[in-house]
N, C-alpha and C positions, 0 to 999 in steps of 0.2 A: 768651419761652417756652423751656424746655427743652428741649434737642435729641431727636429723636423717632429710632426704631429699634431694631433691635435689640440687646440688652445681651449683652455675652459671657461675661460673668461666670453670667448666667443657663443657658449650657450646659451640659451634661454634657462632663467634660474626662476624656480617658483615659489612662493613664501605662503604661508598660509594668513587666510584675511585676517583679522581682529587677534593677532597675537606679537606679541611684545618680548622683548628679550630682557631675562631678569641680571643679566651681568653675569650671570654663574654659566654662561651657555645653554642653557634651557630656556624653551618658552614658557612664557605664562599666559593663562586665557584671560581676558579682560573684558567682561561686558558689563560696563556700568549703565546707569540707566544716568539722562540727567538729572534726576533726583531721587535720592534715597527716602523708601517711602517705609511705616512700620511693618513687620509681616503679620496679616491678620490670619486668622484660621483658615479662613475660604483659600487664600492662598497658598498656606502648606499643604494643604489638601491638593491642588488644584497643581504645586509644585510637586507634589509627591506621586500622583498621578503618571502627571511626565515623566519622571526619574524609570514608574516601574513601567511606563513602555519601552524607554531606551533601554532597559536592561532587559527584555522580553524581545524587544528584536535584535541587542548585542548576542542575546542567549542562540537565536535563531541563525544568524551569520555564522555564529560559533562552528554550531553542530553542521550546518552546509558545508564551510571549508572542510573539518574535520570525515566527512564524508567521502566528499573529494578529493581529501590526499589516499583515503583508505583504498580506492577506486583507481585513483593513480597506480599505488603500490602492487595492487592485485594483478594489474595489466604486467608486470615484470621487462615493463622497458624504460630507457632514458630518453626524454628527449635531447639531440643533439643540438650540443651549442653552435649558435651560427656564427663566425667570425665577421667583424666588420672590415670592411675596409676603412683606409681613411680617404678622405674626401677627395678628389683630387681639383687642384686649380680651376679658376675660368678658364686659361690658358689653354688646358689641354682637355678639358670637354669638347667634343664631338657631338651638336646638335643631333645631328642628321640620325648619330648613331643611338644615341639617348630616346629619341621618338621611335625608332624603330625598337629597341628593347623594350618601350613604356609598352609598344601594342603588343609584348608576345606575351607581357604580364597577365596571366589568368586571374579574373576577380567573380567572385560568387557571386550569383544572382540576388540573391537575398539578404547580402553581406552588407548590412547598413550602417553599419558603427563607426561611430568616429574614433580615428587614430590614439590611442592613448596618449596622456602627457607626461614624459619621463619622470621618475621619481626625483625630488630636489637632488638625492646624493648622486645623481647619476653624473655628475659632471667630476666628480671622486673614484670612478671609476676608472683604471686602465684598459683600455681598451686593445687585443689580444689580435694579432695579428695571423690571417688565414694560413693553417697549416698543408703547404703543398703536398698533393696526391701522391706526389713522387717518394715523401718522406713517412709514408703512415705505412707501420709494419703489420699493422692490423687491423680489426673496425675500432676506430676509435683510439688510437694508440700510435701516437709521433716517434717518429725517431729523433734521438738526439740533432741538432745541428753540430756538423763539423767543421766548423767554421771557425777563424782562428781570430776574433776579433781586435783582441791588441795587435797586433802584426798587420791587419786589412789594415788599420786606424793610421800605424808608422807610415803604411807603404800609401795612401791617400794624403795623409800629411807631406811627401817629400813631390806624392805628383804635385801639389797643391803650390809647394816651394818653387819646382819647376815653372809650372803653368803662371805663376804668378810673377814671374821675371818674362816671359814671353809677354804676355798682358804689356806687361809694363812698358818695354823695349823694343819688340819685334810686335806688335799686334796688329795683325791681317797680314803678315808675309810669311815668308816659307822658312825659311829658320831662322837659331838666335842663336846668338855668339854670346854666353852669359858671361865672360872673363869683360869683354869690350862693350857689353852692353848694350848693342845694334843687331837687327838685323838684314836678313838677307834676302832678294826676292825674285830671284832668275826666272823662275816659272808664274810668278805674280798669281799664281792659288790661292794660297793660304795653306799651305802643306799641311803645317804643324797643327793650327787651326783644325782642318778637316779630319786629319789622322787622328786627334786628340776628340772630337765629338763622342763618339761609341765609347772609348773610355771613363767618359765626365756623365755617359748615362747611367753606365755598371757600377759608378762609383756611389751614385745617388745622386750628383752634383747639379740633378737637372730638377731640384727639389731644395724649398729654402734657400733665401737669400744668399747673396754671395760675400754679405760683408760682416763683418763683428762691429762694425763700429756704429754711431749714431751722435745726430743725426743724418738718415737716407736719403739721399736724391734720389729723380725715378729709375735713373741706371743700376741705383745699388740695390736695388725692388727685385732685377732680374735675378734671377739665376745662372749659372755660368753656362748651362747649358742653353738658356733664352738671347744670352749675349753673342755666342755664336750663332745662332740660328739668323739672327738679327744681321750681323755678318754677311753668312753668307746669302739671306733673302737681296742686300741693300748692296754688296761689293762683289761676290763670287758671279763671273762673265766670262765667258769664252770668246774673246772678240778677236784681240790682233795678239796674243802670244804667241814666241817662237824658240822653233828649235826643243817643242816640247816632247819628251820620252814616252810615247804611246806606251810603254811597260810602267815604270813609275807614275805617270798619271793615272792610268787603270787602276792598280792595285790599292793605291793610296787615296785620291782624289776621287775616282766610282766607286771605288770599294767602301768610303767611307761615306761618301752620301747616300748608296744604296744600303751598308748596316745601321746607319742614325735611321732612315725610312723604316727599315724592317724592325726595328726598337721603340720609334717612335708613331710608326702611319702618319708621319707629317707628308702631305703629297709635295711639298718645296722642295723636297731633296731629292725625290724620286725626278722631277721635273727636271732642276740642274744635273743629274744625270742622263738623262737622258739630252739634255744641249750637249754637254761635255762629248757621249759619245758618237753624238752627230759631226763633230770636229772631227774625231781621232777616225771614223768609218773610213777615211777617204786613204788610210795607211794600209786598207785590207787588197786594196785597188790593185793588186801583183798577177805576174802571168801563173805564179805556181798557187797563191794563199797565204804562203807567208808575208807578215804585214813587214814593211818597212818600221825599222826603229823609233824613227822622229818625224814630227808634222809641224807643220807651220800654219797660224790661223789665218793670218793676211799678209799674202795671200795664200788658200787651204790647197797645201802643197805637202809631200811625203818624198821621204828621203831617207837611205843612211848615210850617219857622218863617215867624215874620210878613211879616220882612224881605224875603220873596220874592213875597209878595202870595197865598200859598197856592200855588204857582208851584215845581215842580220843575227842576232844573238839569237840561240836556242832557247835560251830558259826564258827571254821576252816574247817569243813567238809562242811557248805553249804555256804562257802564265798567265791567260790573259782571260781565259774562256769563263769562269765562275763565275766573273762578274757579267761577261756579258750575255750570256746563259740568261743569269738572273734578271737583267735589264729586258730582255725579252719575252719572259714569263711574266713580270710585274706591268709592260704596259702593252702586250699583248701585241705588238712589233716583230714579227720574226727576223727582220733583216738583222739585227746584233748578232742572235744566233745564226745566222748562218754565213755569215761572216769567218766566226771562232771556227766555227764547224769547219770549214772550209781549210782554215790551217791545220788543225787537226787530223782531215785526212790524208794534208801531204803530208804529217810529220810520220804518218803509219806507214805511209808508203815508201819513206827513206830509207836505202842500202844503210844498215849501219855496222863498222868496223864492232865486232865479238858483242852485237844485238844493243850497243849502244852509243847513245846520240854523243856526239863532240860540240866543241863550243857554237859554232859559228855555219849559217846554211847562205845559199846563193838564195834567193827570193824570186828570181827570173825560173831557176833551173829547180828548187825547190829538192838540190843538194847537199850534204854536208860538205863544208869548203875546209875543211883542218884538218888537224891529227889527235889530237887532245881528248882525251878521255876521262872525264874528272865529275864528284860532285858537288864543285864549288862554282867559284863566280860562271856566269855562262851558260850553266847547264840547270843545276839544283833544283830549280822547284818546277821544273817539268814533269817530274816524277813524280810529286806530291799533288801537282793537277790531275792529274791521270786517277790517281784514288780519291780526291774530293772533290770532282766530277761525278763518280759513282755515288759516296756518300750523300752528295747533294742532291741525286736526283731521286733518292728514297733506297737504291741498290737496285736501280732497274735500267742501268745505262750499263750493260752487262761489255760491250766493247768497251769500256771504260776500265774497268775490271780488269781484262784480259790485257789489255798495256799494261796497267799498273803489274798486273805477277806476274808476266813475261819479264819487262824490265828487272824489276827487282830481282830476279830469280839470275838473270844477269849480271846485275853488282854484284849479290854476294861470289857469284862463283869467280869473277874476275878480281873485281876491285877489295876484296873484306879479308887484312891481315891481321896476324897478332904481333904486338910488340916482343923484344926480347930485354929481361928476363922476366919480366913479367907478367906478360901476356895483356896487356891493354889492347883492346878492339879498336882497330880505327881502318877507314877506306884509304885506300892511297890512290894516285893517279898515275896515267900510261899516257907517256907523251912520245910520239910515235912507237908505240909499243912497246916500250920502254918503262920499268916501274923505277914510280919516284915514291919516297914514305914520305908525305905530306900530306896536313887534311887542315882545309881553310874552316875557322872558326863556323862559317855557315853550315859544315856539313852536318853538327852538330842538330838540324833541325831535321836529320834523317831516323833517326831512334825516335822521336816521337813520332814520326809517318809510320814505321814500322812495327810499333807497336798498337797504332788506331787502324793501319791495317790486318796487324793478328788478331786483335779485338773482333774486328766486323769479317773475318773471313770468311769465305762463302765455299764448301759448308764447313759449320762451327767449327773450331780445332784444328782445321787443317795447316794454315801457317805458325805454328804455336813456338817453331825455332826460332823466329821474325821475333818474336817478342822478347825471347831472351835476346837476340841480336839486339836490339833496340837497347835492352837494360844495358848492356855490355857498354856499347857507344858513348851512353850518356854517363855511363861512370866514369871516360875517358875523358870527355867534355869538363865532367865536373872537375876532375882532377889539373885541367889544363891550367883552372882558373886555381885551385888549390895550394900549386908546386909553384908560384909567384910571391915575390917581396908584397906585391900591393893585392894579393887572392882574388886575382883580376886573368881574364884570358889575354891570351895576344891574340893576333888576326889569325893570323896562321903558326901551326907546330908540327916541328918534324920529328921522326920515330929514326929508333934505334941508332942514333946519332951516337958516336965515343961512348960507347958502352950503356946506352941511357936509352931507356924504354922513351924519354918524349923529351924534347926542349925547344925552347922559345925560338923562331926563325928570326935568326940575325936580321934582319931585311926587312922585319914585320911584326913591330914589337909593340904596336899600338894597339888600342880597344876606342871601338867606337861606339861604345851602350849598346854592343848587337842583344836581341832577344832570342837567338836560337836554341841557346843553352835551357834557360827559364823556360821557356817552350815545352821541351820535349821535358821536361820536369814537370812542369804541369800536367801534362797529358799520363802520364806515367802516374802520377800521383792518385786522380781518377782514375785509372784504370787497374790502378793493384791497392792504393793508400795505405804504402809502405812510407813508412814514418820517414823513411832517411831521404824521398823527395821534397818533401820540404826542408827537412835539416839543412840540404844542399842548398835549397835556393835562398834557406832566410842567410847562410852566409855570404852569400853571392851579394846577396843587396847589401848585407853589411859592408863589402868590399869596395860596391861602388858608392855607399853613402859616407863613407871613410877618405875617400880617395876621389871623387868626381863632382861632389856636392860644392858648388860654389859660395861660399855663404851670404853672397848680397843677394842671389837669387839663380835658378839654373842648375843645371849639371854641365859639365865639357868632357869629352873626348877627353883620354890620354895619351901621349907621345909614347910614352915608352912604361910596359906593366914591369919592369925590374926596376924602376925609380920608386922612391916614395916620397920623394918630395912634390908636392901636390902641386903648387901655385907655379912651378915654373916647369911642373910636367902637362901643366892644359893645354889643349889644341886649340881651347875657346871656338869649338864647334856643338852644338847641342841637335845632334837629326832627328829630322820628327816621328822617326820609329820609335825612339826611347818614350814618349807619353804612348805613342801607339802602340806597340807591341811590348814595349820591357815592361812596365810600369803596368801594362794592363795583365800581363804573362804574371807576373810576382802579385797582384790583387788575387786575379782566379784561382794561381798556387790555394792559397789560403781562403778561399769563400766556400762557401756549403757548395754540396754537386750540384744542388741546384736553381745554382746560378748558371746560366747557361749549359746546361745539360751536354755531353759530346752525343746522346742519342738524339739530340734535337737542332743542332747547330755545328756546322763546322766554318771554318777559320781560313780565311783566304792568307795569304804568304803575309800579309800586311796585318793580320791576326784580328780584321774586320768579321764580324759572325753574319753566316746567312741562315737562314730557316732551313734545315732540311725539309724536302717534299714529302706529304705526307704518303 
C-alpha cells in the first residue's frame, strides 16, 4: 500500500513579497528604486528618521511579548496541544453530519478576526496523531503503544498476498481455490468478499490507494475497501439463491455487512442486511422456533436437508441471535428480534441429557433428537451466544448470563479431563454416555469464551477458575499445532492414546486455516499480555506462511499436517474465514488494546465486531 497522510505539496505555501533567494538559501530584501538617485542630506535625515521609528516600535513589540510570556509563566499552566486529525476523504464525509457539528461550534460574539495564515514552515511540520483516552495514564501523559508493528506489517502483507489472488481469480464469489486458480460460487454472496470487509477496515485498507504502480486508472483511485463496497452496492441481491444455510449466511454474510456498517455508518450495508434477513425470516416460520437449517429464495421456501433426518443443528439454531438482535436495534424493526428470541426460549426450555444440549433438535417438537454430547461441530458456539448476548447488550440481559454459567458450570463438571502423563486440559465427548478423549480443533475457541467470561464476571472474581481453565485449554491447543512435522493443527486430536498425552486422529489429519486457536490467543493476550500469547500465535502464522502460502498467490488447506511437503499436500481450498477470522485474529494478536477494545466490542463466531450497548 501507499503511504497514507498528509501531502505537502497539497498546502498553501506562502512566500514573502519583494524577496529573492541569494543561492546560499537565505533571502535577500530587494527594493531598488528604478533609478539610483545621489543621497542628499534632507534624505539621511529623513531616512534616519524612519530607521529610529522602526526601531522605537521593534523596541515596543519587544517589551509586549516579553511581558506576555512573563504573564504566561506566572499563570503555572500549559496549554494543551490539540492533535489534528487527518483530513478524511470526499468519500467518506457525511454532509449531513458536518452541518450538524458546524451549529454546535460555539463562536464569540465579538470574535472578529480573521483566521490566521499558517507559518511558511508549517507544511515541515509532522503532524501527531490524537492520543486515545483509553491510553493516557495521567493528565497529559500517554502510554506507550503495544503494538507490534513489524509483525501487523508481515501479517497485512500475507492478508494482502491472499486478497490479492482472490481479486484476481475468484472476484465476487464465494471462494478461491489458489493452487487452480478459480473460483467457487454455490451461495453466489460474495463470501470471501463480505467476510473479508471488516478486516480491510482494521487493517487501514480502506485508506490510500490500492496500487503501487503508475500510471492509475480510476479503478486503481479506489481503495480496496471502496472496490468492495462498489461490489456489493452494484452485484450483492438476494433474489433466486438456493439451498442457502440460514447459519453460515448469518454469521458471515449479516454479520459482515452489519460490522463494515458499524465501522463504517455506511447505511448500504445496513440496508443489504436487512434484504438478506427478510429472505432468511421465513426459516424462523416452526411450530417450536427453532429455525429450519436451509432456505430457498425462489421460490422463499425453508427446509432441512435430508442428511439430518429433517433434524435442525443446535449450534445453528442458537448462533444466530447477535446479529439479528443487532439488525433490530439498528433499524428499529423488532420482528428480527423476536424471531431469535423466539428460538432461544425453546432452547431454555429443552430437557437436556446432565444440563447439556446434544447435536441435533426436532424443530416441530422443539426436542433434542440425539445422543451426543460434545463441544464441537453441532453444538459449540451456542454457548459462546449465550455470554455474548449478555456482553452485547451492556450486561443487562441478565437471563443471558444465567445460561451461559449454568452451562458452563456443566461442561466443566462433565465434559473437562486431564491427559496422562501430563496433565494437558482438554474436553472430551459422551456419545450415549459413553466417554470418548477427543476434542475437535473448534473446541479450541472455548478458552477464549472462558476467559472473556471470568473477565466480565458478575460479581468481580467470582469465576476466576474459568480463567485458568481457559489458560489450561489454550496451552493444549497451542501444543496441538506445536507436536506436528508442519507446527500446524489437525482438525481433530485424541488424548491418552498408546501411552501419549495427545496425537493426531488417523481420520483427521487436515487443517483448514480454522481461527479458534488464534482466537483464544488473542483474547488471552488482552486480557492478561503475557508475552508467551503472542509468542504462540507469531509461531502459528509462521507454520502456516511456511506450509499453506501458495506463492503465485493464496493460502490452501492441507491434507495431511504430518506431511511437509507443501505443493502436493494442498487441498487448493482457500474459506473465507481465513481473511475473516485467522488473519484478522493474528492482526489484533499484535495491535494496541486499543484497536477494538474487548470492553467496547465483542466478536460474533465469524469474529465480525459489534458495539457493545452502552
Amino acid at each position: 500500500m501507499l503511504g497514507r497522510g498528509g501531502h505537502a505539496d497539497l498546502l498553501p505555501r506562502y512566500t514573502q513579497v519583494s524577496a529573492s533567494s541569494s543561492g546560499d538559501g537565505r533571502s535577500r530584501a530587494t527594493h531598488y528604486s528604478k533609478v539610483d538617485k545621489p543621497m542628499t542630506m534632507r534624505r539621511l535625515i529623513a531616512s534616519a528618521q524612519r530607521h529610529r521609528v522602526r526601531v522605537i516600535a521593534a523596541t515596543a513589540m519587544t517589551s509586549l511579548l516579553i511581558l506576555l510570556v512573563i504573564m504566561w509563566a506566572s499563570s503555572g499552566s500549559t496549554p494543551a496541544a490539540v492533535p489534528e486529525e487527518k483530513p478524511k476523504s470526499i468519500s467518506e464525509l457525511d454532509l449531513n453530519a458536518l452541518l450538524k457539528a458546524a451549529k454546535q461550534i460555539p463562536v464569540a460574539a465579538d470574535d472578529t478576526r480573521k483566521p490566521e495564515k499558517p507559518h511558511p514552515a508549517a507544511d515541515a511540520v509532522k503532524k501527531q496523531p490524537p492520543v486515545p483516552a483509553a491510553k493516557r495514564a495521567g493528565p497529559g501523559i500517554a502510554k506507550p503503544s503495544n503494538a507490534d508493528t513489524d509483525k501487523l506489517e508481515s501479517i497485512k502483507q500475507e492478508f494482502l498476498h491472499a486478497w490479492g489472488a482472490y481479486k484476481r481469480d475468484a472476484w465476487g464469489m464465494d471462494d478461491l481455490h489458489p493452487v487452480s486458480k478459480r473460483g467457487t460460487n454455490g451461495y453466489r454472496m460474495g463470501l470471501t468478499l463480505i467476510d473479508s470487509l471488516d478486516t480491510i477496515v482494521i487493517m487501514g485498507l480502506d485508506k490510500g490507494p490500492n496500487r503501487r504502480v503508475e500510471p492509475c486508472t480510476p479503478i486503481d483511485r479506489l481503495t480496496e475497501y471502496e472496490e468492495c463496497r462498489a461490489w456489493v452496492n452494484s452485484s450483492l441481491f438476494f433474489t433466486d439463491q438456493q439451498d442457502v444455510n440460514v447459519f453460515e449466511t448469518t454469521i458471515r454474510v449479516m454479520g459482515g455487512l452489519l460490522s463494515t456498517y458499524a465501522l463504517k455508518k455506511d447505511p448500504m450495508f445496513l440496508e443489504k442486511a436487512r434484504q438478506l434477513a427478510d429472505k432468511l425470516l421465513i426459516a424462523f416460520d416452526t411450530r417450536s422456533g427453532i429455525p429450519f437449517g436451509t432456505v430457498s429464495f425462489q421460490p422463499n421456501r425453508a427446509y432441512n436437508p435430508s442428511w439430518g433426518g429433517g433434524a435442525s443443528s443446535t449450534s445453528e439454531a442458537g448462533t444466530v441471535q447477535m446479529e439479528w438482535r443487532y439488525l433490530s436495534k439498528l433499524t428499529g424493526s423488532p420482528v428480527y428480534a423476536a424471531a431469535v428470541d423466539r428460538a432461544t426460549t425453546a432452547l431454555k426450555a429443552m430437557a437436556k441429557p446432565k444440563g447439556l444440549f446434544t447435536r441435533f433438535i426436532d424443530p416441530d417438537a422443539g426436542t433434542l433428537v440425539d445422543q451426543t454430547i460434545t463441544l464441537g461441530a453441532r453444538v459449540d458456539s451456542i454457548y459462546e451466544y449465550f455470554l455474548k448476548q449478555w456482553l452485547q447488550s451492556g450486561k443487562t440481559d441478565q437471563a443471558m448470563y444465567e445460561l451461559y454459567t449454568s452451562h458452563v458450570d456443566a461442561i466443566n463438571r462433565e465434559l473437562l479431563q486431564y491427559s496422562m502423563p501430563n496433565k494437558l486440559a482438554f474436553y472430551r465427548e459422551l456419545i450415549n454416555n459413553a466417554p470418548r478423549d477427543k476434542m475437535d480443533h473448534l473446541v479450541c475457541f472455548m478458552s477464549g469464551m472462558l476467559a472473556l467470561g471470568a473477565a466480565n464476571a458478575n460479581p468481580p472474581g467470582s469465576r476466576q477458575s474459568e480463567m485458568e481453565i481457559g489458560k489450561q485449554i489454550t496451552e493444549t491447543c497451542a501444543k496441538a499445532y506445536f507436536t506436528t512435522p508442519t507446527g500446524l493443527s489437525p482438525e481433530i486430536f485424541l488424548f491418552n492414546e498408546n501411552g501419549k498425552d495427545m496425537i493426531v486422529d488417523p481420520n483427521s489429519r487436515h487443517n483448514l486455516l480454522r481461527p479458534e486457536t488464534v482466537e483464544s490467543l488473542f483474547i488471552l493476550w488482552r486480557l492478561t499480555h503475557d508475552q508467551k500469547y503472542r509468542d504462540w500465535g507469531w509461531k502459528i502464522f509462521e507454520s502456516f506462511r511456511r506450509h499453506c502460502r501458495v506463492p503465485s498467490g493464496g493460502y490452501s488447506s492441507l491434507r495431511d499436517v504430518l506431511v511437509t511437503d507443501n505443493e502436493r499436500n494442498w487441498s487448493d481450498h482457500m474459506e473465507s474465514f481465513f481473511l475473516g477470522e485467522t488473519l484478522k485474529y493474528f492482526y489484533l494478536l499484535f495491535s494496541d488494546d486499543d484497536v477494538l477494545p474487548l470492553d467496547k466490542w465483542v466478536f460474533n463466531t465469524e469474529a465480525h465486531p459489534f458495539p457493545i450497548n452502552p
